[in-house]
Residue, then its C-alpha position, 0 to 999 in steps of 0.5 A: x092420347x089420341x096423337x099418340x095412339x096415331x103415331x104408333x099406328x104409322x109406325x112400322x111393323x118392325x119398330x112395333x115389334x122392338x117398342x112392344x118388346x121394349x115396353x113388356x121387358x120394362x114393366x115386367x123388370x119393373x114389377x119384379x124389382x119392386x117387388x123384390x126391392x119392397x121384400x128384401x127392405x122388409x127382411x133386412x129392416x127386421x134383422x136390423x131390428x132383431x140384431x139391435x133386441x140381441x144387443x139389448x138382451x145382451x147387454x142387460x144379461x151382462x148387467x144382471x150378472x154382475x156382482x151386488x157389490x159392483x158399481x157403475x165407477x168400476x163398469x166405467x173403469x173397464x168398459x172393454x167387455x161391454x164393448x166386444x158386445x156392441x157393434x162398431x155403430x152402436x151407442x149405450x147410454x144408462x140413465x138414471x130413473x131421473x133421466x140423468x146419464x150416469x154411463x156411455x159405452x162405445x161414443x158413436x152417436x149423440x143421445x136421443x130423446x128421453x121417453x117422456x110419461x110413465x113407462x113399462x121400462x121391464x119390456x123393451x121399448x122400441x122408437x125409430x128417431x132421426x139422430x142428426x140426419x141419420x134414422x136410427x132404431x133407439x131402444x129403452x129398458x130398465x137395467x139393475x147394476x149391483x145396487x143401482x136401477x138404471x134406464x138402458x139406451x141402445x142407439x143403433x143406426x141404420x146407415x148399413x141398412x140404407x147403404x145396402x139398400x142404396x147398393x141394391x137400388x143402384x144395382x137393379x137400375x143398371x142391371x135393368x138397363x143393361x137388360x133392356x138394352x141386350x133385350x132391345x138389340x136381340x129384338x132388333x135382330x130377330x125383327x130383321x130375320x123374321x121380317x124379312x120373307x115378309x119384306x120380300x112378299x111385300x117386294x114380289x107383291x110389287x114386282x107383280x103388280x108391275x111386271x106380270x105374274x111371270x116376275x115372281x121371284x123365289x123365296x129363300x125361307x124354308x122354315x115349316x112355321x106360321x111365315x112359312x105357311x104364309x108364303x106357300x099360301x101366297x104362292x098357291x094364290x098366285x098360281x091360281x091369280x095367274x091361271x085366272x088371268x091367263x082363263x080370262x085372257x084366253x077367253x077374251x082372245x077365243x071369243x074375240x077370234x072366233x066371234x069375229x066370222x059370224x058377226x061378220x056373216x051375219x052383217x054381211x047378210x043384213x046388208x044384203x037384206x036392207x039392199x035386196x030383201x024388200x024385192x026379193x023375199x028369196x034373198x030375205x029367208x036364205x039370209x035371216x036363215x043364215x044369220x039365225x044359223x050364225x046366232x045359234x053358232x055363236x050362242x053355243x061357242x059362247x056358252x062353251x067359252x063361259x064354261x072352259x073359263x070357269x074354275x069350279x070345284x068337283x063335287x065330291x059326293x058326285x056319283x053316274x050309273x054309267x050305262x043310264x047316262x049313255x043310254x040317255x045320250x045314245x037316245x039324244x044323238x039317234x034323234x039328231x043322227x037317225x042313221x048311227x048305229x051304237x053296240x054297248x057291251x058291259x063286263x063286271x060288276x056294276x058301280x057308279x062312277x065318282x062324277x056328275x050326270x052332267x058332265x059325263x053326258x057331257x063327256x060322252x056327247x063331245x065324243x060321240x058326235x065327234x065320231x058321227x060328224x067325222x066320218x065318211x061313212x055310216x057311223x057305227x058307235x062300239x061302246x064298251x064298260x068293264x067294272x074292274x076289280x080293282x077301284x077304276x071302271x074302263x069305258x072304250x068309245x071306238x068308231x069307223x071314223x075317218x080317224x086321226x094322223x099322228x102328228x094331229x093327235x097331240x093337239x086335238x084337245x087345244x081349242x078351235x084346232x082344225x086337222x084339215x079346214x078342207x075337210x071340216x068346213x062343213x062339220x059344224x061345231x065350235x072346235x071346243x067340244x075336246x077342251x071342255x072334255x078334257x077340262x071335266x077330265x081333269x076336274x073329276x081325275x078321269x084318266x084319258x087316252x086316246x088312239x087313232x088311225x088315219x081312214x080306221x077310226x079313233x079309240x078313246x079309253x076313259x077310266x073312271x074313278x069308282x064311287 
């Protein structure tokens, strides 16, 4: 049992599929046929027992008719009415109360056994006995002919009876493979059409695995059921496969690019302290101060690598006072920039926006020290809040920076961009604080726009959705 059930194991999907239909066909046509095989046994041996009592009733109300003076030489003489009520098959014996026969009607079969011992032969007697290899129902009842007392014998066979159920056997057997054989082919037919969206996602799981996620073929299923659904979930899950792995690429290419200066500087230094650092501790302090400066660089750039690889999901149930976030923000950069200077103004009713503290502390951040790195003057900040009517709250972040050219404005959220390394060699940053804005932009829907002029300044548009 145990090989068996190993082998139905290997068996493919398909074959699975046709030897499972195959099997529930049979058993059910199996169960119904026998059912209806034992059900009409039993109702056509009844009416071959019920036609064989008619016959008896029949033939002794013809007995009981006949006249005092009737003898069984004249009833033998003229048997042509007993006969029109016998069957073709059918035999009538009359015996003597001695056992000796005295009258045969209708010769179709031999005699059969003579009840033995004391009898009620007033109530029909019935016995099912096998005359000469054929079982036939034999029957006894006493019978009065004119003077004469006689036992009634009817033999009546059930060769129609098994000829019928024969018939029926036979038909049920072939009906029943031709429906097992009509069942397996339409499920041989419907394996191969539903089976085959997933011969192909076995394929383009393949075809992936060997030739990228950019092979991915297109499907030709279009039905909206559970195969259906099993294809788009695949699809979505390659979406999402193919921007991890695209993150994950990014990121490795990120940090193996931008790493690279800073481990460089920072060996560069520790071998001008291994070569000079003992004699002059000037060139000790200013290349530990370097290295240190070059270690808090990458330590933050990794950081910010680490956060834009992520994918996690928006809190839903996030909500920011807005103005307390920027104060909070505004307070952290004065320390860091005493010299900025911020005007906020707010119009409308006031409402929480649908995103974290954290990250629209972030989001203002990024933006704001952008705008005092990049500027040639003293930084001055005009920040303003309209709650709208509506569902969105608009926040403008404008400064006196020294602005942006059109033709730089399209990629200054791409990661490391540069505008000008002439002019930004000395702003520290890691170049990732606009893609990390973008990507909370993104995740929480907050609809961003940005204008700019070259030597005027730059104006974001944050629109946020309202909790």
């Amino acid at each position: 049992m145990r090989k068996i059930y190993e082998k139905l194991l290997r068996l493919s999907l398909k074959s699975k599929w046709m030897l499972a239909v195959g099997v529930t066909i049979f058993v059910s046509y199996a169960l119904i046929s026998i059912v209806l095989y034992i059900a009409l046994q039993t109702w056509l041996i009844n009416s071959e027992e019920k036609n064989a009592l008619r016959t008896v009733d029949d033939m002794t109300t013809f007995f009981e008719a006949q006249s005092n003076s009737v003898t069984i030489e004249k009833l033998q003489s003229n048997t042509a009415l007993m006969k029109a009520i016998l069957t073709q098959e059918q035999t009538v014996r009359v015996f003597n109360l001695d056992g000796i026969e005295v009258m045969r009607i209708n010769d179709a079969t031999s005699a059969a056994n003579f009840p033995v011992g004391q009898q009620n032969y007033f109530s029909t007697i019935i016995e099912k006995q096998s005359i000469e290899g054929t079982e036939a129902y034999v029957m006894h009842k006493a019978v009065q002919i004119g003077q004469f007392q006689g036992i009634m014998q009817l033999i009546h066979p059930l060769m129609t009876f098994h000829s019928m159920m024969n018939y029926i056997l036979t038909t049920i057997i072939i009906v029943g493979l031709g429906a097992m054989l009509l069942s397996v082919s339409i499920s041989y037919y419907l394996a191969n059409v539903l089976m085959k969206p997933l011969v192909q996602l076995r394929d383009a799981m393949n075809l992936v695995r060997n030739n990228g996620f950019k092979a991915q073929p297109q499907f030709d299923y279009t039905a909206n059921d559970e195969i259906g659904d099993l294809l788009h979930m695949y699809r979505t899950l390659m979406n999402e496969l193919e921007i991890s792995f695209t993150k994950q690429q990014q990121f490795v290419a990120d940090a193996s690019h931008e790493l690279r200066t800073p481990i460089q500087v920072i060996e560069g230094h520790l071998s001008l302290i291994k070569r000079w650092g003992k004699d002059e501790p000037e060139v000790m302090e200013e290349s530990l101060d370097t290295s240190l400066s070059e270690i808090m660089r990458m330590k933050k750039m990794i950081e910010e690598l680490l956060q834009l690889a992520r994918r996690e999901q928006a809190d839903e149930l996030a909500s920011a006072d807005i103005e307390q976030v920027f104060e909070h923000v505004k307070n952290e950069l004065q320390q860091l920039y005493p010299a900025v200077r911020f005007q906020i103004a707010a119009a409308g009713r006031k409402a929480n926006a649908a995103v974290t503290e954290h990250a629209l502390a972030q989001i203002f951040r990024n933006i704001m020290s952008n705008s005092i790195r990049y500027s040639s003057n003293i930084p001055n900040l005009r920040i303003r809040i309209d709650y709208d009517a509506q569902s969105t709250i608009s926040v403008t972040i404008e400064d006196n920076g020294i602005g942006i050219s059109q033709q730089h404005l399209p990629y200054i959220f791409d990661r490391f961009y540069r505008i000008d390394e002439s002019r930004t060699n000395e702003v520290s940053g890691t170049g990732l604080g606009l893609s990390i804005t973008k990507m909370l932009a993104e995740k929480y829907r907050i609809e961003m726009n940005v204008e700019s002029i070259l030597h005027k300044g730059t104006v974001f548009l944050l629109k946020f959705q309202k909790k």
